[in-house]
VOGU-3710 file (C-alpha; in Angstrom, 3 decimals, decimal comma):
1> xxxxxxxxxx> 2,168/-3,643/16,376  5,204/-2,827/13,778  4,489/0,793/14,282  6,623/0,677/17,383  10,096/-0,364/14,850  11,318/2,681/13,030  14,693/0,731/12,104  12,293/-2,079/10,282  13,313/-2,575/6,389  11,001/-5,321/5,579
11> xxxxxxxxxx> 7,504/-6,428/6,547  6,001/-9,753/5,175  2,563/-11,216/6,370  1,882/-12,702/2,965  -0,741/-15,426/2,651  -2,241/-15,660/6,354  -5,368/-15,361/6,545  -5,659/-12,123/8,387  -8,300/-9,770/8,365  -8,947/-6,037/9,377
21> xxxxxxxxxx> -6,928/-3,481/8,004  -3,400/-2,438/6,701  -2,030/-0,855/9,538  -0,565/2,401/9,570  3,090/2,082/8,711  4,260/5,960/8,986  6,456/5,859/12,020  8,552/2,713/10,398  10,523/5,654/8,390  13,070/2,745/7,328
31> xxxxxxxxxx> 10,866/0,614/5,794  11,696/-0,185/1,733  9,274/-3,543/1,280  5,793/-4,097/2,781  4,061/-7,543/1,837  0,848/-8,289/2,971  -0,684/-10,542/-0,354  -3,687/-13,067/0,277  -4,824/-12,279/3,248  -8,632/-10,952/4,077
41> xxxxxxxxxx> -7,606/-7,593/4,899  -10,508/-4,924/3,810  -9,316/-1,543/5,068  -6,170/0,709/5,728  -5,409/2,380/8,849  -4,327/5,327/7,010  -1,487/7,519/7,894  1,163/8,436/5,553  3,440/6,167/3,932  7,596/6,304/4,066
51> xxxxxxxxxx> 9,340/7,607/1,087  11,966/4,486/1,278  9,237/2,200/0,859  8,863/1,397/-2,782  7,680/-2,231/-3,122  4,145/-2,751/-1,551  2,117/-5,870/-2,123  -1,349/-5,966/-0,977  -2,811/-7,635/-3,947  -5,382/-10,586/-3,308
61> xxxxxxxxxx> -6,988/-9,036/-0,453  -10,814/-7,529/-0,383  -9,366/-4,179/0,618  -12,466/-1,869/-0,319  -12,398/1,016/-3,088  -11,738/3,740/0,085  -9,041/1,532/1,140  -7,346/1,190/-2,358  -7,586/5,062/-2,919  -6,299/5,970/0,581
71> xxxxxxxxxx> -2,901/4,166/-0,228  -2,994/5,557/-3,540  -3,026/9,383/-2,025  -0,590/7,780/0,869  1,976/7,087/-2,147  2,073/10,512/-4,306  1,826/12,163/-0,761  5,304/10,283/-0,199  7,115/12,008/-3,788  9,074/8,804/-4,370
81> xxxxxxxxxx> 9,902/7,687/-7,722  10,466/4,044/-9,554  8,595/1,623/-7,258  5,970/-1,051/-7,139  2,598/-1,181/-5,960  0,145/-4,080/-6,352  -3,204/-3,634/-4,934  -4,823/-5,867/-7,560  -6,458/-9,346/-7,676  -9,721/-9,359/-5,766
91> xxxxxxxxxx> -9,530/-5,747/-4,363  -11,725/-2,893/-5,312  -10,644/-1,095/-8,385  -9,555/2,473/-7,389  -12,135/5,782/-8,006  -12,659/8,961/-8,250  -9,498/10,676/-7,088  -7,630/6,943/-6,847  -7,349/7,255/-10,544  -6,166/10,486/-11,204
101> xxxxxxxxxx> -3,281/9,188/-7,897  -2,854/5,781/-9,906  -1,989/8,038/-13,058  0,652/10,319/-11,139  2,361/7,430/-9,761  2,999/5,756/-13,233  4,080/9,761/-14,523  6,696/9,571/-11,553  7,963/5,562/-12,613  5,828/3,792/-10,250
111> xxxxx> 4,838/0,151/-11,529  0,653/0,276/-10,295  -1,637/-2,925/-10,582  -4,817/-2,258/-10,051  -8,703/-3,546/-11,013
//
């Protein structure tokens, strides 16, 4: 559980096999990078996302359309500026309301991959 280290700058569970969901990060109010590419994850725990964190990889996953869009809203809800965030490859491709949050991240100089 990473929830439990609010001094944590980095997280990186890239490419192993895990599956479940994202888990919620908002507690690790340090936190500036947050890898978790090619996994199996489908969901996301929710909860609100640090402002310091502006590079988040979740790309390659099969993180579902509700997933994608939560960490969308998770992201303007945080009012940062000039990050990245890849939830691309072989996740859902963001709707409804994930678009319009996809559009004000890239009006606030977010870099957004998405399907």
């Amino acid at each position: 559980d990473i929830s439990s280290n609010t001094a944590l700058k980095m997280f990186n569970c890239g490419k192993n096999n895990l599956s479940g969901s994202i888990p919620d990060i908002s507690s690790n109010t340090s936190l500036e990078i947050f890898k978790c590419y090619e996994n199996s994850l489908t969901g996301y725990a929710g909860g609100s996302v640090p402002s310091t964190l502006l590079s988040f990889d979740a790309y390659d996953n099969n993180l579902s359309a509700s997933a994608v869009n939560s960490i969308l809203a998770a992201f303007v809800a945080a009012n940062a500026s000039g990050g990245t965030l890849n939830l691309g490859g072989t996740n859902a491709a963001p709707t409804g309301q994930g678009i319009n949050d996809r559009a004000t991240l890239i009006s606030r100089g977010w870099t957004v991959t998405t399907n």
